[in-house]
C-alpha positions in Angstrom: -20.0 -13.4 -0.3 -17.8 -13.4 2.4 -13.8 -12.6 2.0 -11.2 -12.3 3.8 -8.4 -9.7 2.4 -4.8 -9.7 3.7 -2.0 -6.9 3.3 1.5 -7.1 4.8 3.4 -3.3 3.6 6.8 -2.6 3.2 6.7 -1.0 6.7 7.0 -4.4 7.8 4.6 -4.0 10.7 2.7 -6.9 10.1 0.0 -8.2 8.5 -3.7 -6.6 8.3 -6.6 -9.1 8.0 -10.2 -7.9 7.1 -13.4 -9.5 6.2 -15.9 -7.8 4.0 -19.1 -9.0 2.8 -18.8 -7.9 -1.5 -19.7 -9.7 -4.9 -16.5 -7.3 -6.6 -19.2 -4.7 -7.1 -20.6 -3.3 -3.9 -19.1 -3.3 -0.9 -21.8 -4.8 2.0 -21.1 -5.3 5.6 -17.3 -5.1 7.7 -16.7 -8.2 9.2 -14.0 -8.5 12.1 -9.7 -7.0 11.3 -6.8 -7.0 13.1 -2.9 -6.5 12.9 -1.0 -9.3 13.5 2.4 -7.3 14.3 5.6 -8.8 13.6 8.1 -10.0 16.2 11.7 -8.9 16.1 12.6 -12.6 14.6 10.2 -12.3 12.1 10.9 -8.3 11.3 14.4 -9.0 10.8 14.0 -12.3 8.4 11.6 -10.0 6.5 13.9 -7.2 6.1 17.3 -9.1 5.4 15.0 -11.2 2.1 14.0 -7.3 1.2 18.0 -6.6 0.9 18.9 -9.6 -0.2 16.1 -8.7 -3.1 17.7 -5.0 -3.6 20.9 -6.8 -4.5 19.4 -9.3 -6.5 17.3 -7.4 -8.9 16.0 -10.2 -10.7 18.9 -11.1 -12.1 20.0 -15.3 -11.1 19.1 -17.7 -8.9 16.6 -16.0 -6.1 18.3 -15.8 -3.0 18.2 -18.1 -0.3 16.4 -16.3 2.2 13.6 -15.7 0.5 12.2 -19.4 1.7 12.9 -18.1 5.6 10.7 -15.2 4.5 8.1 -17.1 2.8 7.6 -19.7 6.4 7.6 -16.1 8.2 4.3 -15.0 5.8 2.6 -17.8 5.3 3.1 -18.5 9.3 1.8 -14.9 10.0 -1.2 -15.1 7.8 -2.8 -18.8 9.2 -2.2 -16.7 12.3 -3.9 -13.7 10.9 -7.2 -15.5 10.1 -7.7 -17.2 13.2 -7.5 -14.1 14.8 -10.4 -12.4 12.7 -12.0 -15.7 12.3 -11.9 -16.6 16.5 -14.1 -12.9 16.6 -16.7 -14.1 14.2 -16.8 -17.5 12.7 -19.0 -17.6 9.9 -17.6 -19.1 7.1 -15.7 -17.3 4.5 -15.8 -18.3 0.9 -12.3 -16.8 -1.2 -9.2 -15.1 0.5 -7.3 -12.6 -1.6 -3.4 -12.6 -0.7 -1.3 -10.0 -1.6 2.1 -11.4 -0.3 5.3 -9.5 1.1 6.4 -7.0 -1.5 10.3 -7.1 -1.8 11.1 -5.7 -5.0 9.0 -3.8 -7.5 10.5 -3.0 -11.0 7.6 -2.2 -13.2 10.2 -0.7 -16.2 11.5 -4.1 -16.0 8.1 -6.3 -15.9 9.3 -7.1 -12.6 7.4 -7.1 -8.8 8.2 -10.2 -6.4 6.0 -10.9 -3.3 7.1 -13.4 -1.8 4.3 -15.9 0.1 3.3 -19.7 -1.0 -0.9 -19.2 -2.0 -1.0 -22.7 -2.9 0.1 -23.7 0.8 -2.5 -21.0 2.6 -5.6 -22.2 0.8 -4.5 -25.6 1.5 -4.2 -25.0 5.4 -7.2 -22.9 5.4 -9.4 -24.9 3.1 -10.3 -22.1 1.1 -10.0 -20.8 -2.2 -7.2 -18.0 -2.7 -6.5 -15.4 -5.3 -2.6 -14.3 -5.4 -0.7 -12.7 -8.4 -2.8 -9.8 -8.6 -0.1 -7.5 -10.3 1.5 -10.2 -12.8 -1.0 -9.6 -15.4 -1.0 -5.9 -15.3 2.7 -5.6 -15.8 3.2 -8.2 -18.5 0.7 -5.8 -20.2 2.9 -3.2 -20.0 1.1 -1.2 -16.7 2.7 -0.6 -14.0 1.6 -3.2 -11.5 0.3 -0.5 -9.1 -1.6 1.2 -7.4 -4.5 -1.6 -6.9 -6.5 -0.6 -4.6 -8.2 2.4 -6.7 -11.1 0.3 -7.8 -11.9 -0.3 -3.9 -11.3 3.0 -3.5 -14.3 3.8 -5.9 -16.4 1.8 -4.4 -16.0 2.8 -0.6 -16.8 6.5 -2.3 -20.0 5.1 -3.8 -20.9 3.6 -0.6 -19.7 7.2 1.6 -21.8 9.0 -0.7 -18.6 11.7 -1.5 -19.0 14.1 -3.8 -17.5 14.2 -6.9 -14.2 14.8 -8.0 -12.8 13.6 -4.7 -9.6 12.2 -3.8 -8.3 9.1 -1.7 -4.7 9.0 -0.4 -2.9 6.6 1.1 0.3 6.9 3.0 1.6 3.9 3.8 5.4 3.0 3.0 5.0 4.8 0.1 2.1 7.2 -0.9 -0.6 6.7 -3.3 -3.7 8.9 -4.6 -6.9 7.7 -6.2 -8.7 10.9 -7.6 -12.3 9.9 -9.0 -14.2 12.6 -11.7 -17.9 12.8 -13.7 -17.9 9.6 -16.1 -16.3 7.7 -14.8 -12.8 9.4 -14.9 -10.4 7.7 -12.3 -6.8 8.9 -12.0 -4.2 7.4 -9.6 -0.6 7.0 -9.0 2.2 7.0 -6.3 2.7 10.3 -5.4 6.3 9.5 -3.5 7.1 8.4 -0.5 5.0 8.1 2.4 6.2 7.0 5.9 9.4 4.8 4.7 12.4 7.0 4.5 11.0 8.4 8.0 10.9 4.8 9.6 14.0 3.9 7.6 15.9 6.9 9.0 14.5 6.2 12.8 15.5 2.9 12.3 19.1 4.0 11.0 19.5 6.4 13.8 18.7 3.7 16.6 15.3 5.6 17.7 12.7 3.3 17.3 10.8 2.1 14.5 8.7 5.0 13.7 8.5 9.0 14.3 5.8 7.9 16.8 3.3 10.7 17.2 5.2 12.7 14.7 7.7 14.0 17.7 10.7 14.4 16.0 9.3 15.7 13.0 7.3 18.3 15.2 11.1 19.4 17.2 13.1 19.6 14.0 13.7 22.6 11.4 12.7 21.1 7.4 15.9 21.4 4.8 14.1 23.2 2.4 17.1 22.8 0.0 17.4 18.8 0.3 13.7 18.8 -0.1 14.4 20.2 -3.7 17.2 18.2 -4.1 15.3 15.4 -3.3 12.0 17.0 -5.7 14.8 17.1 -8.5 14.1 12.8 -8.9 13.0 12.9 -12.7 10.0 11.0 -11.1 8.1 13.9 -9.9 8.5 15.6 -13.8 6.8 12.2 -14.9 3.3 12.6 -16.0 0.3 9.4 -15.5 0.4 6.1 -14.3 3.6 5.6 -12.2 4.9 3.9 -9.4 7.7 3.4 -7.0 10.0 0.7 -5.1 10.2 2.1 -0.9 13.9 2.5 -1.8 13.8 4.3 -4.9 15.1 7.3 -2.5 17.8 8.0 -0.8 18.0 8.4 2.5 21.8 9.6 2.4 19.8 13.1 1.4 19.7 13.6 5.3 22.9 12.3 6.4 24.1 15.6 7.6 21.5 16.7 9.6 20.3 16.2 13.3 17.6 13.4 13.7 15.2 16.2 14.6 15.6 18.1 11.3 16.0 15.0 9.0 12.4 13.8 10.1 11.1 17.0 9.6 12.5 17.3 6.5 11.9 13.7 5.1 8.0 14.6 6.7 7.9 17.8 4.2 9.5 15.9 1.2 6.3 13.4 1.5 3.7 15.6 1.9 5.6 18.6 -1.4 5.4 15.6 -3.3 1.7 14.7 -2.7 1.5 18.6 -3.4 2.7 18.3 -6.5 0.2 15.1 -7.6 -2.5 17.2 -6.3 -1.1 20.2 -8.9 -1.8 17.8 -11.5 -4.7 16.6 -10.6 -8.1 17.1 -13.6 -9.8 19.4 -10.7 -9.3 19.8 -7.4 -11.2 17.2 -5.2 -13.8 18.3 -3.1 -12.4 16.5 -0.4 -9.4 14.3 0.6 -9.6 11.5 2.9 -6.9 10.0 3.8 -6.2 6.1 4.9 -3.1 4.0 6.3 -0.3 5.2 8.6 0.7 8.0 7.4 -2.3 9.8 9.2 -1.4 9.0 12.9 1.7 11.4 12.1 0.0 14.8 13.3 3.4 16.9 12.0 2.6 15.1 8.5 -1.2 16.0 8.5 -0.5 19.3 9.6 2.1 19.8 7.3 -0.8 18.5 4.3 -3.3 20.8 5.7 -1.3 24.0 5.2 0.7 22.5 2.2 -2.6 20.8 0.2 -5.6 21.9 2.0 -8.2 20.1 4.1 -8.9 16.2 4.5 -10.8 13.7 6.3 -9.6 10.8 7.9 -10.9 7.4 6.7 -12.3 6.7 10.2 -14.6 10.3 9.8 -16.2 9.0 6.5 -17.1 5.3 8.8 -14.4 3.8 7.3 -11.4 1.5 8.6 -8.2 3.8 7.5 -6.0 1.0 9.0 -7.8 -1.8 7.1 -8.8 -0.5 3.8 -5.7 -2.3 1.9 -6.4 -5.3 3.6 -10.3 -5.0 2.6 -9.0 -3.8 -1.1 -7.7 -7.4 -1.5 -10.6 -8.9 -0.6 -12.6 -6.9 -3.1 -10.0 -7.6 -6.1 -10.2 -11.2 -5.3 -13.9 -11.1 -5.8 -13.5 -9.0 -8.7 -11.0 -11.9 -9.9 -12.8 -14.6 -9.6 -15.6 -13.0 -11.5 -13.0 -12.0 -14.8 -14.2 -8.4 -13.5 -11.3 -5.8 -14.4 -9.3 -4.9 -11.6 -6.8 -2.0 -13.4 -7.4 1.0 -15.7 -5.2 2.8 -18.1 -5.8 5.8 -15.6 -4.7 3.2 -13.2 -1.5 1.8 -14.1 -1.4 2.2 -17.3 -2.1 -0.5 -18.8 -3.8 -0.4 -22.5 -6.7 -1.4 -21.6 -9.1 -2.5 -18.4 -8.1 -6.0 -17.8 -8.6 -8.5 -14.7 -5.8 -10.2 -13.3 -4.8 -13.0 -10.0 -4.5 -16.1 -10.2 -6.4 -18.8 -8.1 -5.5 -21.3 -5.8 -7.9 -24.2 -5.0 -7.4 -26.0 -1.6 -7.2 -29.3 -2.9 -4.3 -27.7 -6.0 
């Protein structure tokens, strides 16, 4: 069938849309994707809902600007589809939603994404699957990483030789590592590009190390690099995850811009070192999807640090789009009870399904 998948990241971007033709097994054809990027208006609703959540914590009332944010997605996403839709009209039969992540406290049972389902399947007319980590973490998992089942089955349709390893650097950086038997690790390895766009940010120079500039002109801080290593997360073992903001970017507050995205840049790619460390066996190959692989300093950095990788886009994938297409897949894995996380997953006790659907006429 055909499905559309949506992702909006904690980079706050904008949103990805993607069709892909899949029954939750096999992944068939690419259909038309596209970034809708946010406008300054929109960013900043987005980002003062993600404080707002920080303070919050789940404890209370939600906060007020949470409904702002909510108008802002669900305004984004209609906008989103008739975007991919206007490039190839065919009708599309389920829509899996992910929502804007604002807080993620899996210790606590806790991730809120913020976006009304109900009110998108109405406008679009078609079915929706939302809630896709609610199950998983009332079960004790961890609520993420997700998109490892996709990830399996873009290496079934690649053809990649086994163990291999996906990794995904988005806001914050995940691995999928697949052995014989059906032996699927994966886990956040740390941060990917959001203490690097949170410091640009800070420092009034953009949104992004664009190109991987400043990294590439400054000097890494190999001592707040271990400091930052120190996190009692890196010593933790299995299924685990992380909030963008679970790091502090006060780490850097002493040095040049230069040398705190060069050093930020290193801390990313030592702590992907250290997941790979871990790792059953050492993949084959790593191919690597989302942002994070536009930063040439980064993927430099991984190449000496880890060793080598393929882009997404070398395997004939969509590196920019593979979230987006992951939530299409677990919506059609949803819809069909199919599980969608592992205990080598998240953690969860066992492999269980998980979304929730919302009819257009609900």
């Amino acid at each position: 069938m055909r499905v559309l998948g949506y992702m909006s990241g904690t980079s706050l971007d904008g949103v990805d849309a993607a069709i892909i033709e899949t029954d939750g097994v096999r992944v068939g054809d690419f259909g038309p994707a596209a970034l809708l990027p946010f406008s300054g208006e929109e960013r900043a609703i987005l980002i003062g809902a993600t404080e707002d959540a920080l303070r919050w914590d789940g404890n209370g009332p939600r906060p007020a600007s949470f409904a702002a944010a909510e108008t802002v997605i669900l305004d984004t996403h209609l906008r989103a589809a008739r975007e991919v839709l206007a490039a190839d009209p065919a009708p599309i039969a389920l829509v899996g939603f992910h929502g804007q992540t604002v807080l993620h406290r899996p210790e606590r049972k806790l991730s809120v994404q913020l976006g009304d389902a109900g009110a998108l399947a109405r406008a679009l007319g078609v079915p929706v699957v939302a809630d896709l980590r609610q199950a998983d973490l009332v079960a004790g998992g961890q609520g993420a990483p997700l998109v490892p089942v996709y990830h399996r089955a873009l290496a079934e349709r690649i053809g990649a030789a086994l163990p291999t390893a996906f990794l995904n650097i988005g806001g914050v950086a995940n691995l999928t590592w697949f052995g014989d038997d059906d032996d699927v690790r994966a886990f956040d390895t740390g941060p990917g590009n959001g203490l690097i766009d949170l410091l640009v940010q800070e420092r009034g120079a953009g949104r992004y190390d664009d190109g991987g500039r400043l990294g590439a002109a400054g000097t890494v801080d190999q001592a707040v690099v271990d400091t930052l290593l120190a996190s009692p997360f890196f010593a933790r073992t299995g299924a685990k995850s992380l909030d963008r903001y679970d790091f502090p970017l006060e780490a850097v507050s002493g040095l040049s811009l230069e040398d705190a995205a060069a050093t930020l840049t290193a801390f990313t790619v030592e702590a992907v070192a250290i997941a790979a460390a871990a790792l059953p066996a050492p993949p084959n190959e790593w191919i690597i999807c989302g942002g994070g692989r536009h930063n040439p300093t980064m993927m430099q950095m991984f190449g000496e640090r880890v060793g080598p990788w393929r882009s997404a886009d070398d395997c004939g994938l969509r590196g920019d789009f593979i979230e987006a297409e992951a939530f299409a897949f677990l919506a059609a894995r949803s819809i069909r009870d199919l599980p969608i996380t592992f205990p080598g997953t998240t953690g969860v006790p066992q492999p269980m399904t998980g979304g929730k659907l919302y009819q257009p006429g609900g």
